[in-house]
N, C-alpha and C positions, 0 to 999 in steps of 0.2 A: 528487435522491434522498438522503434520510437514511443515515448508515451504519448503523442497526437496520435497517432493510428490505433495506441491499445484504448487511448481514452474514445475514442470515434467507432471502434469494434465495439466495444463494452454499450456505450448508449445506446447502437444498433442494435443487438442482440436485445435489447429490453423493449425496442420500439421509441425512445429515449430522440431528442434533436440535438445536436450538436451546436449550439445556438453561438450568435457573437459574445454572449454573455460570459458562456464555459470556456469560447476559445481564449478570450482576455484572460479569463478565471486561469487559467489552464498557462499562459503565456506566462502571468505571472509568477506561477510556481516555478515555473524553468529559469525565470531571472533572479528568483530569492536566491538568497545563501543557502546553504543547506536544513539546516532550521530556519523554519521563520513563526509568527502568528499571523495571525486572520488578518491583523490590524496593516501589517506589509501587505498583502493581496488588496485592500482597500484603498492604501494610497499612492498601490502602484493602477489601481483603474481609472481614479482621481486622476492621475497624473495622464493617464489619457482618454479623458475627457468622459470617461464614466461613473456614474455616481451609483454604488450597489448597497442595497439594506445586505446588513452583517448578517440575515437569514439564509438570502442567497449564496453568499459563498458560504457559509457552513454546510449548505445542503451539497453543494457540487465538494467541496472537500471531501467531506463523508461520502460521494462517489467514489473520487479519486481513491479515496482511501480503500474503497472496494475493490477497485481495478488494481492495486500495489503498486501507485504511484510515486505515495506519501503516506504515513504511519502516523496518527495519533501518540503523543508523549503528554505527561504531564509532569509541570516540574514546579514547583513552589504555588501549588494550585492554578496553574494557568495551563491553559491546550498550546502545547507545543506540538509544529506538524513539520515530518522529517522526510526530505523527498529521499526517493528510494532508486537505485538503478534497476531498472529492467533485462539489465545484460546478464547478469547471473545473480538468480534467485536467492535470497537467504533465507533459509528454513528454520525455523524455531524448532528444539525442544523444550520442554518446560515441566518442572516440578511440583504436582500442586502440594506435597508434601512443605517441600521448604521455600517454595517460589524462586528457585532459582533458573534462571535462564541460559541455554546454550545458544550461541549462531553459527551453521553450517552454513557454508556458502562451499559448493562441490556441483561442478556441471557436468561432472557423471551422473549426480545422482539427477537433477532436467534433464538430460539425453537418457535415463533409465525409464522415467515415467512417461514422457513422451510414447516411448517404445510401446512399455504396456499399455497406453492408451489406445495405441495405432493397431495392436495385436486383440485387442475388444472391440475393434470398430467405431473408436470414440474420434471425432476429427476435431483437435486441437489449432489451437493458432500459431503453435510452436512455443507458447510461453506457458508457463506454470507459475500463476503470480505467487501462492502463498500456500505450505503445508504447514501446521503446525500439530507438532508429537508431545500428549502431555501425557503424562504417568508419574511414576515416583521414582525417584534415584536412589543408588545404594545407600546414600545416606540417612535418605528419609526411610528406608527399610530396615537402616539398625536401629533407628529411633526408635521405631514404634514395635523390636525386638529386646528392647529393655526394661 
């Protein structure tokens, strides 16, 4: 699945318009580098001939972000936003123990949930944007075993 179609599924499903505002919005991200900020989306709409208050793209970002377009980072206190591929999912687990972070990227495990989506009668669009597994790892369980 394209992010035009999941980003276009996603505002449908809420009742949402698909406006020339998000597709720019939306255009943009696909031409950043992989990281970009806000401030790139703003002078890439400039650059074609539209002028957007920094409200609006943070609002469509923080969609995008919803749909698992692009990922919020922060890095030296700035919102750094990370596009993501769509082609196979990367699943978090996470530690609240010691905050340590795993990424799984396994398309058995999207062809597994799929399945048991389809076997509950749940109708997917074929993508699984984002699971996130938090609990505490062996390490943070001998920690707090000492």
């Amino acid at each position: 699945m394209n992010i035009n179609s999941a980003f276009e599924d996603y505002l449908k499903d809420r009742k949402m318009f698909y406006t020339q505002v998000r597709k720019v919005i939306l255009r943009a991200v696909e031409k950043s580098s992989p990281c970009f900020m806000m401030e790139d989306i703003l002078a890439y709409a400039e650059k074609h001939g539209m002028n957007l208050a920094k409200s609006t793209v943070y609002r469509n970002l923080k969609l995008m972000c919803a749909v698992g377009i692009i990922e919020l980072k922060y890095c030296d206190g700035k919102c750094i936003f990370q596009r993501k591929s769509l082609d196979v999912p990367t699943y978090y687990i996470s530690c609240h123990g010691c905050s340590r972070e795993q990424n799984i990227k396994d398309p058995d495990l999207q062809q597994f949930i799929l399945r048991w989506c389809r076997a509950r009668g749940y109708a997917t669009d074929g993508l699984v944007v984002k699971i996130d597994v938090v609990g505490k790892c062996r390490n943070s369980h001998r920690e707090e075993e000492k």
